[in-house]
C-alpha positions in Angstrom: -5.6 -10.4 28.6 -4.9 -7.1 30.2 -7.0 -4.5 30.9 -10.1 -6.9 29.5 -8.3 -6.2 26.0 -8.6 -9.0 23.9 -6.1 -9.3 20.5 -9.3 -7.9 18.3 -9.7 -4.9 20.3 -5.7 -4.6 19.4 -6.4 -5.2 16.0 -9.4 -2.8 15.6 -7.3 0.0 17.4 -4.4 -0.2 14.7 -3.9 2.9 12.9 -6.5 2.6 9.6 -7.2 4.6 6.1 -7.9 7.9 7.7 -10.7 9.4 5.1 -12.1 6.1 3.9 -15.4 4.7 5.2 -15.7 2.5 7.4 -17.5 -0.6 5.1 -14.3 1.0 2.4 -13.6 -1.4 -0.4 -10.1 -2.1 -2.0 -10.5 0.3 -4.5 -11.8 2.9 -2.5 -8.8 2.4 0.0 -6.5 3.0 -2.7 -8.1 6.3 -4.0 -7.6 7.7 -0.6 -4.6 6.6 -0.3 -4.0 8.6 -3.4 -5.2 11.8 -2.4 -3.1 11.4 1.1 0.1 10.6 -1.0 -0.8 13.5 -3.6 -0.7 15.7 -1.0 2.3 14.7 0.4 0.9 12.6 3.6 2.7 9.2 2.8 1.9 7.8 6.3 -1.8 7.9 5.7 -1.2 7.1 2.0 0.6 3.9 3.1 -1.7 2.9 5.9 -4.5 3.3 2.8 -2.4 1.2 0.6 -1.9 -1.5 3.4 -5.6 -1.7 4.1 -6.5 -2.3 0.6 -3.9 -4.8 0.3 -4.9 -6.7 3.2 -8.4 -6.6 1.7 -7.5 -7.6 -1.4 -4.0 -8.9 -2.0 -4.7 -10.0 -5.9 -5.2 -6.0 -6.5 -2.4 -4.8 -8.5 -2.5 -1.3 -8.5 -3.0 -1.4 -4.8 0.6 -3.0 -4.5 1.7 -0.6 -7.4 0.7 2.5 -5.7 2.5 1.3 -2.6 5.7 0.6 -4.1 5.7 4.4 -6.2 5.0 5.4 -1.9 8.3 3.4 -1.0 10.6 5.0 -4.1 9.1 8.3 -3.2 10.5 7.9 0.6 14.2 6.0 -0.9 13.0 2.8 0.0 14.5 1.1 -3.3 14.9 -2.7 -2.1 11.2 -2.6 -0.5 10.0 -1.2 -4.0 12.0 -3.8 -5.7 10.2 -6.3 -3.9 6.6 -4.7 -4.1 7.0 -4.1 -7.9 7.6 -8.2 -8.4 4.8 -8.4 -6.9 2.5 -6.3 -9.1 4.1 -7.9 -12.2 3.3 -11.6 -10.6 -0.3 -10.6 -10.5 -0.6 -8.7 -14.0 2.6 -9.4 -16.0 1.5 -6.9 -18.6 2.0 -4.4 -16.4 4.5 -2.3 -18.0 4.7 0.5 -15.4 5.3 -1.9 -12.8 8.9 -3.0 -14.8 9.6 -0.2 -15.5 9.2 1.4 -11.9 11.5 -2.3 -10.6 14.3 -1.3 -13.3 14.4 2.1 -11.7 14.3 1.0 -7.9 16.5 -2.0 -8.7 19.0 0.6 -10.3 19.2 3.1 -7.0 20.1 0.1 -5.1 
């Protein structure tokens, strides 16, 4: 490879959950990335988001929070598209409809 980087050194020098420990669960991710989209930092928040997804992908409300990221930048058919997948993993999810009916209807 060059420079003696291998494709982990690449991985590990990704942009990651700025705030969040190092060890950070799912959940923990996610409440980062809540207090970086509260105030107003939606890169960070997504990159929070991301990481928790990619730690856990069954977590709903990690995918939930990352679809109300995408509505909140105009980013209705990526919302559409996170929002089925909250509502795959927890059908019962009535925020996670209702949130699709609104993105699907800015399309």
């Amino acid at each position: 490879t060059e420079g003696g980087k291998g494709t982990n050194d690449v991985l590990r020098a990704a942009p990651r959950c700025a705030g969040a420990s190092p060890a950070a669960n799912s959940h923990e991710l996610v409440e980062v990335g809540v207090r970086h989209q509260a105030a107003g930092d939606l890169d960070a928040a997504e990159r929070c988001y991301l990481d928790a997804v990619q730690a856990r992908a069954t977590l709903p409300v990690a995918h939930f929070n990352l679809g109300t990221l995408q509505m909140a930048r105009g980013e209705y058919s990526a919302a559409v598209e996170t929002f089925a997948r909250v509502t795959a993993l927890q059908p019962t999810y009535a925020t996670a409809w209702y949130n699709a009916g609104n993105a699907h209807f800015q399309l």
